[in-house]
C-alpha positions as a printed Julia matrix, in Angstrom:
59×3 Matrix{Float64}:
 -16.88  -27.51  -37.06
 -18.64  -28.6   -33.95
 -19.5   -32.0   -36.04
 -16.08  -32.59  -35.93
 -15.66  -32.26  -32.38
 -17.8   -34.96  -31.59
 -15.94  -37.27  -33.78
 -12.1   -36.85  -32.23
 -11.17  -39.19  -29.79
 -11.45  -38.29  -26.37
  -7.78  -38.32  -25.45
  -7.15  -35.89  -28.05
 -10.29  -33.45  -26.6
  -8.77  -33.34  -23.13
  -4.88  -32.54  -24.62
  -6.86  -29.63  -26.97
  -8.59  -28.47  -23.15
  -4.91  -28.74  -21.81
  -3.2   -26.5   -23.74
  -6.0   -24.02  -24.26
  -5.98  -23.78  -20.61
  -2.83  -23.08  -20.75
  -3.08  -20.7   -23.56
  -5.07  -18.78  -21.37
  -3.38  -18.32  -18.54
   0.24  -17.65  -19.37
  -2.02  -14.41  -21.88
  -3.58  -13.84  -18.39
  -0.18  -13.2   -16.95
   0.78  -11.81  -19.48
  -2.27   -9.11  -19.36
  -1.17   -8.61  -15.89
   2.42   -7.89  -16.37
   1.56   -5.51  -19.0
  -1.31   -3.35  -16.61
   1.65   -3.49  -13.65
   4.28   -2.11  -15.52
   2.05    0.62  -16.66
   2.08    1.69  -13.4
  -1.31    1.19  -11.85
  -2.88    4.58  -10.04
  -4.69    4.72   -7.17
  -8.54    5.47   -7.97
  -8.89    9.13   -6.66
 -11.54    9.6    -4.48
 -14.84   11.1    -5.32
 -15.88   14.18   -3.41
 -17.11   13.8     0.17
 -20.13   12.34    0.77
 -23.17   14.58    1.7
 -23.48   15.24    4.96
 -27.44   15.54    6.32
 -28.95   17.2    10.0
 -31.65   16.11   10.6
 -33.56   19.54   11.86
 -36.06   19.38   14.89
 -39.53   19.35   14.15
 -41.52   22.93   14.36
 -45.28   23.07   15.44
């Protein structure tokens, strides 16, 4: 397959890049849409982090 590649005209190469491109992003968008209409939660917060007192030294 790649062997054929190499034999296309370049013209024809850089319309095939073109609309993969924009193949890409209009699925991007369309990725997007779909995770914003699911109604994206807020991450919930982990618990607290540890607090730590340093004690004084003892002799």
């Amino acid at each position: 397959m790649i062997a054929v590649l190499h034999w296309l005209p370049r013209w024809l190469l850089r319309a095939l890049d073109r609309w993969s491109h924009r193949v890409a992003q209009r699925r991007g968008l369309e990725r997007q849409r779909r995770w914003l209409a699911r109604g994206a939660k807020p991450v919930a917060a982990g618990p607290a982090p540890a607090v730590y007192h340093l004690k004084p030294w003892r002799d």
